[in-house]
C-alpha positions in Angstrom: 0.0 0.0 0.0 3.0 2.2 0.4 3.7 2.2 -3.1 0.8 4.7 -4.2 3.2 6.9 -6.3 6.8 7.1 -7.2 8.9 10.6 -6.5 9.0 10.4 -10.6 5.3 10.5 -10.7 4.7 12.9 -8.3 7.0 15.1 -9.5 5.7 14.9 -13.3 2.4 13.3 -13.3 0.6 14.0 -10.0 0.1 17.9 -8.8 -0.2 18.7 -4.8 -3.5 18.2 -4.0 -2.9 14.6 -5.1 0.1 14.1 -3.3 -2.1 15.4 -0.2 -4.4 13.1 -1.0 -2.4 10.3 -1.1 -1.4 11.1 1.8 -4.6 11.2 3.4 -5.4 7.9 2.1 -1.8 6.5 4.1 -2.5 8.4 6.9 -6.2 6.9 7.3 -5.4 3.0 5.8 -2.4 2.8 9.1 -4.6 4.2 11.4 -7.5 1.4 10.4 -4.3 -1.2 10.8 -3.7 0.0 14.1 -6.8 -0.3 15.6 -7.7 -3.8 13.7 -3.9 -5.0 15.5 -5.0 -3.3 19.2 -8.4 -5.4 19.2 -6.5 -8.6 18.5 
């Protein structure tokens, strides 16, 4: 999951917003991991 985007891609394909996106989506997908791991 990690591998959303290369640096080459966001440097040439993706602007900001989708690199703050992106990193939204990280951001959101580790906290769901977290809390899946602490109820285990």
């Amino acid at each position: 999951m990690h591998e959303m985007a290369t640096l080459y891609e966001l440097q040439t394909v993706y602007g900001v917003q989708d690199a703050w996106d992106l990193l939204e989506i990280l951001a959101v997908n580790k906290e769901n991991e977290r809390r899946l791991t602490r109820k285990q």
